[in-house]
C-alpha positions in Angstrom: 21.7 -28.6 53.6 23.9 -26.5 51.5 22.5 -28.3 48.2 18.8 -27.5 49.4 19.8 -24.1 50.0 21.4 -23.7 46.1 18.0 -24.6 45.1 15.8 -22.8 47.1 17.8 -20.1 46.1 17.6 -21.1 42.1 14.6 -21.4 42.3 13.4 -17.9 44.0 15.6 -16.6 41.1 13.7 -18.1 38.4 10.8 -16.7 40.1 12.3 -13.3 40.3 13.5 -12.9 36.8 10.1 -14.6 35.2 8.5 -11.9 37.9 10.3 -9.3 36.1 10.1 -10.1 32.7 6.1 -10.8 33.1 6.0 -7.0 34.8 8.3 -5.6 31.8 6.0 -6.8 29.6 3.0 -5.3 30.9 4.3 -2.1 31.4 5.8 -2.5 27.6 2.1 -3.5 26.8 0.9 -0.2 28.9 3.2 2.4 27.1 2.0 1.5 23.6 -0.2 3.5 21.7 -2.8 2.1 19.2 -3.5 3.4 16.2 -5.8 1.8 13.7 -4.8 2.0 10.0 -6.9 1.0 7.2 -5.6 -0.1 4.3 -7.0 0.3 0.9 -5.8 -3.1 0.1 -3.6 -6.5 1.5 -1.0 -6.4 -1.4 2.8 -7.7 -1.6 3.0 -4.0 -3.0 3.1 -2.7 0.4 5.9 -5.0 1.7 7.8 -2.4 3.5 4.6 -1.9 5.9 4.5 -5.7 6.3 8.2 -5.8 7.1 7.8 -2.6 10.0 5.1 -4.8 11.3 6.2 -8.4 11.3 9.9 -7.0 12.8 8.4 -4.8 15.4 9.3 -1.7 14.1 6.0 -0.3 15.2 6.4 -1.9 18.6 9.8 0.3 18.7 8.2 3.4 17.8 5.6 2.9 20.9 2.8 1.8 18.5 0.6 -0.9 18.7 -0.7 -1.1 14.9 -4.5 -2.4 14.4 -4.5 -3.2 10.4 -7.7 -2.9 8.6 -8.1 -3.8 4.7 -10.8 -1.2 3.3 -11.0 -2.5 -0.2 -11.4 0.6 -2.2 -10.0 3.9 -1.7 -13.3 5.3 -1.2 -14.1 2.6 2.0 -10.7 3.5 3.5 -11.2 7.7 3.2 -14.7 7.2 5.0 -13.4 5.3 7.5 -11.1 7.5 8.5 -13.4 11.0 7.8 -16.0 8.7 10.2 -13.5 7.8 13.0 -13.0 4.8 12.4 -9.6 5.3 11.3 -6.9 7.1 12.5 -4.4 6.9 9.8 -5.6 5.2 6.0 -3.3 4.5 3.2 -4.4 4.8 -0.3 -4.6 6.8 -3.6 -3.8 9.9 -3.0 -6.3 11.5 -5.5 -8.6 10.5 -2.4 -7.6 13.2 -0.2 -7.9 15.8 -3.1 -11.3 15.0 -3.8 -12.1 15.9 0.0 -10.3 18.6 0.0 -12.0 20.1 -3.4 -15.8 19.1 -1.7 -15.1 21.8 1.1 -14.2 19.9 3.8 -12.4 21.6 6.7 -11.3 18.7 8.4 -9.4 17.4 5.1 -6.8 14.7 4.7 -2.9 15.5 4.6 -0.9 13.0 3.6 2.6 12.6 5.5 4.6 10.0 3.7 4.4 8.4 0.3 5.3 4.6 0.0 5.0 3.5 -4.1 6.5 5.5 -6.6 5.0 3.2 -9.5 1.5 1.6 -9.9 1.4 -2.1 -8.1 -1.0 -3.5 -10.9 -0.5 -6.0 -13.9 -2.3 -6.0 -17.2 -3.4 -9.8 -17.2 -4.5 -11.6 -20.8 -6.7 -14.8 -21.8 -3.5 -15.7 -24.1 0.2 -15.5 -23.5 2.4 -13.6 -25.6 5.8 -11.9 -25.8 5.4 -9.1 -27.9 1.9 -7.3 -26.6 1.4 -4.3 -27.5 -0.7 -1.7 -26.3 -2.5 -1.5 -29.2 -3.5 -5.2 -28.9 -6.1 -3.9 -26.7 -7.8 -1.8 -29.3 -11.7 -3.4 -29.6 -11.2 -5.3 -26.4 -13.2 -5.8 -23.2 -11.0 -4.4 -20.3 -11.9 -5.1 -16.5 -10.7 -1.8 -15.1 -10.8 -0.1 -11.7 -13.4 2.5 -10.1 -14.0 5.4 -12.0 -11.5 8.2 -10.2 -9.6 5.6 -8.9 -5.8 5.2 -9.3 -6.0 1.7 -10.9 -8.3 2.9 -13.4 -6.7 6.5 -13.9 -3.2 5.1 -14.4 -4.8 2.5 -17.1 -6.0 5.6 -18.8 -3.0 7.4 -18.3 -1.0 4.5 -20.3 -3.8 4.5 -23.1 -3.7 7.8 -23.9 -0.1 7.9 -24.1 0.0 4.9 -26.4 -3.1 7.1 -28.5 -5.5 5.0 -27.6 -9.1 6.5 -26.7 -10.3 5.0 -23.3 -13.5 6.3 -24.4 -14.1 5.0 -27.8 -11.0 2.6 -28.4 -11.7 -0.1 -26.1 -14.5 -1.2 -23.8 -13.4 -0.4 -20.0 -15.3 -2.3 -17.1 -15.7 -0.5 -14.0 -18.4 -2.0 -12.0 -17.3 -4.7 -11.0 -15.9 -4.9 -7.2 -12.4 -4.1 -6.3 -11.4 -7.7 -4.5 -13.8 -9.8 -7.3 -12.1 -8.5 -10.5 -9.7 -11.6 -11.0 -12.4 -14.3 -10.4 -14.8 -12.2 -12.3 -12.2 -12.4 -15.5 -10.9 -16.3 -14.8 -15.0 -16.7 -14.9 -15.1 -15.3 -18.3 -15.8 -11.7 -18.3 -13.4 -9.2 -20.2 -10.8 -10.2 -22.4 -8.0 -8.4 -20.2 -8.0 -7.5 -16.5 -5.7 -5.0 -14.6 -5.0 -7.0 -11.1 -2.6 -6.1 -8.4 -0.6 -9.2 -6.5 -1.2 -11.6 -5.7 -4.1 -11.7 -8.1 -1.7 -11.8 -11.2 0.2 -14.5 -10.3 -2.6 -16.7 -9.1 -4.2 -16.6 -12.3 -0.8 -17.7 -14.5 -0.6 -20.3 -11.8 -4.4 -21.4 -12.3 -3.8 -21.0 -16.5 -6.6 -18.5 -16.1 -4.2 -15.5 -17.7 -0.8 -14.5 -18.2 0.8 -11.3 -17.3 1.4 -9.4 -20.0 2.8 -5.6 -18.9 3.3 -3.8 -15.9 1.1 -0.8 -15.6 4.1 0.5 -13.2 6.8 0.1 -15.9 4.7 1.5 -18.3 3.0 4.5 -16.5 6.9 5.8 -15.2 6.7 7.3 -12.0 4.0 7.9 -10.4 2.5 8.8 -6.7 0.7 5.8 -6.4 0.1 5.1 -2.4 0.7 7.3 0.3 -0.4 7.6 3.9 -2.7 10.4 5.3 -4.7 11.7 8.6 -7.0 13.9 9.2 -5.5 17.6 9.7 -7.2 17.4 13.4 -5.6 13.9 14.5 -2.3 15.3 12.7 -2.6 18.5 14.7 -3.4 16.7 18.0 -1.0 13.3 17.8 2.0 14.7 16.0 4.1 12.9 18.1 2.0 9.3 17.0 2.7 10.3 13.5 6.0 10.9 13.4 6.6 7.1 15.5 4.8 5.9 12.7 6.3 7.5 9.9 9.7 6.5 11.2 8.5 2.7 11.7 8.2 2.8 8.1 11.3 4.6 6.8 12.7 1.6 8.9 10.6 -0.9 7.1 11.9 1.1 3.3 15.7 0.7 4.7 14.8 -3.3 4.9 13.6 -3.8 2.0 16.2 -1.4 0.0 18.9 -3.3 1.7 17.7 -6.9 1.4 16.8 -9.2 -1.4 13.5 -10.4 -2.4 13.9 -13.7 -0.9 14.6 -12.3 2.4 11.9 -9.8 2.2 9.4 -12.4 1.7 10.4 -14.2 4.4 9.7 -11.8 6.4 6.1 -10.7 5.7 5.4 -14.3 4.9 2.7 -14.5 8.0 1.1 -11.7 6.4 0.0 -13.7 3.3 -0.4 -17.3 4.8 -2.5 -18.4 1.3 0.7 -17.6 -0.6 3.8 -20.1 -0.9 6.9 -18.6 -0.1 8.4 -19.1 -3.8 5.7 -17.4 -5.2 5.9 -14.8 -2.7 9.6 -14.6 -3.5 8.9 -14.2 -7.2 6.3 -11.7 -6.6 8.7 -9.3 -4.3 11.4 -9.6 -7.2 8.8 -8.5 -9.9 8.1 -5.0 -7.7 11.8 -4.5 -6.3 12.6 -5.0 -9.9 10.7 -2.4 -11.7 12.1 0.0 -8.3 8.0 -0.1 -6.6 9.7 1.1 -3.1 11.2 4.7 -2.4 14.4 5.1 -0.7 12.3 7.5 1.8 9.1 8.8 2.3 8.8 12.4 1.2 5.9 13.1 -0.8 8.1 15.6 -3.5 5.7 18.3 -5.3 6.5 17.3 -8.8 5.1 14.1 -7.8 1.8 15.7 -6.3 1.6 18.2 -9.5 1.5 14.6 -11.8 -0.8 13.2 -10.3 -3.2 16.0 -10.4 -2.6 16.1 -13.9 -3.6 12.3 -14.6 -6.4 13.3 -12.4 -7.3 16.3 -14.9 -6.8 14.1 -18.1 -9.3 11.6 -16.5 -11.6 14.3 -16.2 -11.9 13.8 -12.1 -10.7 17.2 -11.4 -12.3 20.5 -12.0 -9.8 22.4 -9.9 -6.0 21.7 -9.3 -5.8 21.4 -5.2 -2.4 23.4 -3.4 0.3 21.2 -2.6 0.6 22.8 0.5 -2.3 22.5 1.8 -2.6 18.3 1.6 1.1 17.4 1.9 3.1 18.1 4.9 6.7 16.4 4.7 7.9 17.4 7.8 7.8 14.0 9.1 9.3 11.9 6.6 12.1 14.4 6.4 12.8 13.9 10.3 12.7 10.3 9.8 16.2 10.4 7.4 17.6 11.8 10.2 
């Protein structure tokens, strides 16, 4: 009798706590917040978004994250001036050509992720002394006109005195995601790809790596996230969870090594083994991609309105303080 009572007793229990745990989990559910971000691309450049979503970080901050690849900088900045958005990540010579058409309900970015372009200059030939000036004459496949890919690869030309114009021949119609099977098809004699791109073509002998634009370009603001002024004024509180669900996602990854750190976003890029993943985290951790935090800084915002000048993409220099607001990456150090 006693024995049958013990397991009566066990077993109301088990109901109990699986009771509990299935409630706690719908209230969890219940008590977060989506937000929809759209990305203007799936790269292992971004790992310290990966790593805030594949270890919850988001989940922590009360956010249930809805990713969204745009593929372009333009397609990401319409989503989220159409709604369909609430938060997009990408160039931030985006949100200063919005704000320089007029519009009232412009883009502020919040928080800065890349301090150095994420893209590779990939050749038909390897080699281990290329130079610059190798590509005098030669067919490049580039990036969008006014877009940071192909700015930055402009940027590096001009400083190595080479006319983008009239030195080489620069590609730039040629879809954002199609570039790398548009060069291992034949076309151009150099391509600018970001990873995993670059390393699947050295791994298909369809081109070598040959410079990194973000070595070679020094510092720049390459990615950064931004809202519209009217979600930032009416959700501060959802951008400030978010912001702080990626500072922790920039402690990971400046506190772990590349191996780790690929492990962790692995189930983001299922098409990718883990050694190459590995390898491809090192090459950005090694030429210091990632920021210790996220504060967009004003000298970095004044640079890349000058690339954007050189380029001939800007007719008038947009104020820092109207498209950057920092409050919330400096609340997130704290």
């Amino acid at each position: 009798m006693l024995r049958k009572i013990k397991r009566i007793t066990a077993v109301f229990c088990a109901f109990v706590f699986l009771s509990c745990c299935l409630s706690g989990c719908g209230r969890k559910q219940e008590e977060l917040t989506t937000v929809t971000l759209n990305e203007v691309a799936h790269s292992i450049f971004y790992a310290p978004q990966y790593v805030a979503i594949e270890l919850g970080y988001f989940e922590e901050e009360g956010i249930n994250l809805e990713l969204v690849t745009g593929f372009g900088a333009d397609k990401t900045m319409s989503a989220m001036v159409a709604g369909e958005a609430d938060i997009g990540f990408m160039g931030s010579e985006s949100s200063i050509y919005l704000y320089n058409e007029g519009a009232e309900d412009y883009a502020v970015n919040f928080a800065q992720l890349t301090q150095r372009a994420g893209n590779f200059l990939v050749a038909r030939e390897n080699t281990d002394n290329f130079q610059w000036s190798d590509l005098i004459g030669k067919e490049i496949i580039g990036g969008r006109p006014g877009g940071m890919p192909e700015m930055v690869l402009e940027y590096i030309l001009k400083l190595n005195d080479i006319d983008p114009a009239k030195d080489v021949t620069l590609v730039q119609n040629i879809d954002f995601g199609n570039t790398s099977g548009a060069f291992a098809g034949g076309a151009g004699d150099y391509t600018v790809e970001f990873e995993p791109s670059a390393t699947a073509l050295e791994q298909q002998g369809a081109g070598y790596v040959v410079a990194s634009l973000g070595v070679d370009s020094g510092y720049v603001p390459y990615t950064a996230y931004c809202a519209k002024k009217s979600f930032i004024e009416a959700h501060p509180e959802i951008i400030q969870s978010f912001t702080n669900a990626l500072q922790k996602g920039m402690d990971y990854v400046n506190s772990h090594t590349p191996q780790e750190i690929a492990e962790v976003i692995a189930p983001q890029f299922e098409e990718t083994d883990i050694e190459t993943l590995t390898i491809i985290v090192e090459r950005y951790a090694e030429q210091d991609t990632w920021k210790d935090n996220l504060i967009f800084e004003e000298d970095s915002f004044l640079l890349l309105e000058n690339i954007l000048n050189e380029a001939g993409e800007l007719e008038e220099f947009a104020p820092y303080e109207d498209l950057v607001d920092t409050s919330y990456a400096e609340k997130a150090l704290e």
